[in-house]
DRENDO-1510 file (C-alpha; in Angstrom, 1 decimal, always signed):
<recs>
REC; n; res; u; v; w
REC; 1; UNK; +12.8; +53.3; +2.4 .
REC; 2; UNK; +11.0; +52.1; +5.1 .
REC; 3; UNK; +8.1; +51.5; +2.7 .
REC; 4; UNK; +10.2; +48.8; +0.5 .
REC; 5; UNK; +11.3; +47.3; +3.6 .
REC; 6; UNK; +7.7; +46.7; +4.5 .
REC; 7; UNK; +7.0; +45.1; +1.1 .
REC; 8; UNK; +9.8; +42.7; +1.5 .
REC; 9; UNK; +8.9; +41.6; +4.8 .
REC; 10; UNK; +5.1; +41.1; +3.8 .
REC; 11; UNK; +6.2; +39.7; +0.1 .
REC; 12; UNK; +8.7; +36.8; +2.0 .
REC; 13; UNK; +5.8; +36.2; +4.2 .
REC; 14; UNK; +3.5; +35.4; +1.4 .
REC; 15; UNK; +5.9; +33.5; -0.7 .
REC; 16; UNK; +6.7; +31.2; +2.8 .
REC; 17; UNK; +3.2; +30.9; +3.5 .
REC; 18; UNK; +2.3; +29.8; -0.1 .
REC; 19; UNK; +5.1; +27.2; -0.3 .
REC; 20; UNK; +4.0; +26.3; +3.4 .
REC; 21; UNK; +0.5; +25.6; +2.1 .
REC; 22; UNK; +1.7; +23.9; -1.2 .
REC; 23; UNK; +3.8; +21.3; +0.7 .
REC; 24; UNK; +0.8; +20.7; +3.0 .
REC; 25; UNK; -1.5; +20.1; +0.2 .
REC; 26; UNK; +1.2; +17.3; -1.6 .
REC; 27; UNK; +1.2; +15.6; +1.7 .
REC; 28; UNK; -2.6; +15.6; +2.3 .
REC; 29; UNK; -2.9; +14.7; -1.5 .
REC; 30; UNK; -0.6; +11.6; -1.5 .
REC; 31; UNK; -2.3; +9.9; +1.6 .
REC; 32; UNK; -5.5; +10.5; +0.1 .
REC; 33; UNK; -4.6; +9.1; -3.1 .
REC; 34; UNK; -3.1; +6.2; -1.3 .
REC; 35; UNK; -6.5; +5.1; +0.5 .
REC; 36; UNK; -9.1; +6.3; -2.1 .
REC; 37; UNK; -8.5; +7.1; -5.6 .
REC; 38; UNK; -8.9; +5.0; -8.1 .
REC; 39; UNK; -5.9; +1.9; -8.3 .
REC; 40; UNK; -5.4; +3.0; -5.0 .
REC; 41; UNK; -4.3; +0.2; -2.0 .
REC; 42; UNK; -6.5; -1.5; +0.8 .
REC; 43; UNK; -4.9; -3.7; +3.0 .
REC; 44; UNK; -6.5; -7.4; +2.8 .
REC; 45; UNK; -6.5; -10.8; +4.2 .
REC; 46; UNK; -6.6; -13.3; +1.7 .
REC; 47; UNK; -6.7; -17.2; +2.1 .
REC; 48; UNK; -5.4; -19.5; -0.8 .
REC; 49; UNK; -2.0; -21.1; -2.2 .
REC; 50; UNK; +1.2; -19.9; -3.5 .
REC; 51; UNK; +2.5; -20.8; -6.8 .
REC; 52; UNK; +5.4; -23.1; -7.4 .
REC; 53; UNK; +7.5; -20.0; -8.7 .
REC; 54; UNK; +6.4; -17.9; -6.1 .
REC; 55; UNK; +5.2; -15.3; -8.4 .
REC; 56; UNK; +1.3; -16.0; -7.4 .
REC; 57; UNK; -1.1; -16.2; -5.1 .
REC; 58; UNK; -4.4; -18.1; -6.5 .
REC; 59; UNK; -7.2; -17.4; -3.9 .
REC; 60; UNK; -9.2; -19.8; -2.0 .
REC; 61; UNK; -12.5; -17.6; -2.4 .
REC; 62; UNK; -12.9; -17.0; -5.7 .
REC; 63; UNK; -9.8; -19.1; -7.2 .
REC; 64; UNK; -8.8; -14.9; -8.9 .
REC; 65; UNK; -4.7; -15.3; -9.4 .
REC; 66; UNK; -3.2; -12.2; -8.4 .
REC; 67; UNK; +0.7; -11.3; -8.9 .
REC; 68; UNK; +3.0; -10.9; -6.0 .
REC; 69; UNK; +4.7; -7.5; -6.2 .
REC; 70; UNK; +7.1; -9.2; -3.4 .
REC; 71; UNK; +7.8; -12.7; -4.1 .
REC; 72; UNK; +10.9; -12.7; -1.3 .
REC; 73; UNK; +8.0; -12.3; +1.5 .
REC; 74; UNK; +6.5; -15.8; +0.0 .
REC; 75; UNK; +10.4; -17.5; -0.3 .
REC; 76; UNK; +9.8; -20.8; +1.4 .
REC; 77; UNK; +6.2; -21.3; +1.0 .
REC; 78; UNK; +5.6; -21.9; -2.4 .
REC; 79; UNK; +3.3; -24.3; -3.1 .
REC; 80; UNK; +1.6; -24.2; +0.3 .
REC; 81; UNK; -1.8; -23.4; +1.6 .
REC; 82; UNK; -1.3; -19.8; +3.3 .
REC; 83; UNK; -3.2; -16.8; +4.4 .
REC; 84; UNK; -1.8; -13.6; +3.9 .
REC; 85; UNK; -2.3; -9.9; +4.9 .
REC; 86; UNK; -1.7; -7.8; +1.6 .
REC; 87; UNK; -2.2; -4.5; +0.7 .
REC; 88; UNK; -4.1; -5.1; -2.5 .
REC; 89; UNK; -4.6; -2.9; -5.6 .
REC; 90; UNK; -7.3; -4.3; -7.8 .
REC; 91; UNK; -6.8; -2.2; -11.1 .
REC; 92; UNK; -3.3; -4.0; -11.4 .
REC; 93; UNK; -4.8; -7.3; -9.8 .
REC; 94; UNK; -1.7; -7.5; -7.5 .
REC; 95; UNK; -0.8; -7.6; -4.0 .
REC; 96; UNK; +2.2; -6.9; -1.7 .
REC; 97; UNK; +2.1; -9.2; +1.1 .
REC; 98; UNK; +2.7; -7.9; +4.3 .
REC; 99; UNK; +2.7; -11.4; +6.3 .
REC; 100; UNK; +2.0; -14.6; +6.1 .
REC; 101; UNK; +0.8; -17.3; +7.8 .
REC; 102; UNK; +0.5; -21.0; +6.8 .
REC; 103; UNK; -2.9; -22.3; +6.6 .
REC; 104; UNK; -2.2; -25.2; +9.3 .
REC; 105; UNK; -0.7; -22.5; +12.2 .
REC; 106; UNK; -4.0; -20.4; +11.6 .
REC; 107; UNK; -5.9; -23.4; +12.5 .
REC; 108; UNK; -4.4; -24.8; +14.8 .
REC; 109; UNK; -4.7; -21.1; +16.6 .
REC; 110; UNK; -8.5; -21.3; +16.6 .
REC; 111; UNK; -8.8; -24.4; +18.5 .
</recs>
């Protein structure tokens, strides 16, 4: 009896420890996926101007269009002259802006 008691104890410590480690690795897993695997996300700063739908951002750089994921954080400012912060992902050329500037207050901040 006090051998199958044993067993339990050390077969519930295996089975937590593997679901322990399992749950880890999904964690570690996502973040890295997030920051470098391929389509994954970097966080930008793009100059350029906002479509008249809102749906757009056409860059100052290299005039690239790239679709706004977010078009509710551009309400207001389309067809303006803005810099953005964005977390960009380049296999699906689009972007989720994070915030936005117009290109006049940026200016105006450097002098």
């Amino acid at each position: 009896m006090k051998n199958l008691a044993s067993i339990l104890v050390i077969l519930a410590v295996v089975i937590a420890l593997t679901a322990f480690t399992q749950y880890g690795n999904q964690g570690g897993m996502s973040q890295q996926s997030s920051t470098t695997g391929k389509g994954a996300t970097k966080t930008v700063t793009l100059s350029g101007k906002i479509s008249d739908d809102g749906k757009t951002l056409v860059s100052d750089k290299d005039n690239k269009s790239w679709t706004i994921s977010n078009p509710d954080a551009v309400k207001g400012h389309e067809g303006h002259e803005v810099k953005v912060k964005v977390h960009e992902d380049a296999d699906k050329n689009e972007i989720h802006v994070v915030s936005l500037k117009m290109k006049s207050e940026s200016k105006e901040m450097k002098k």
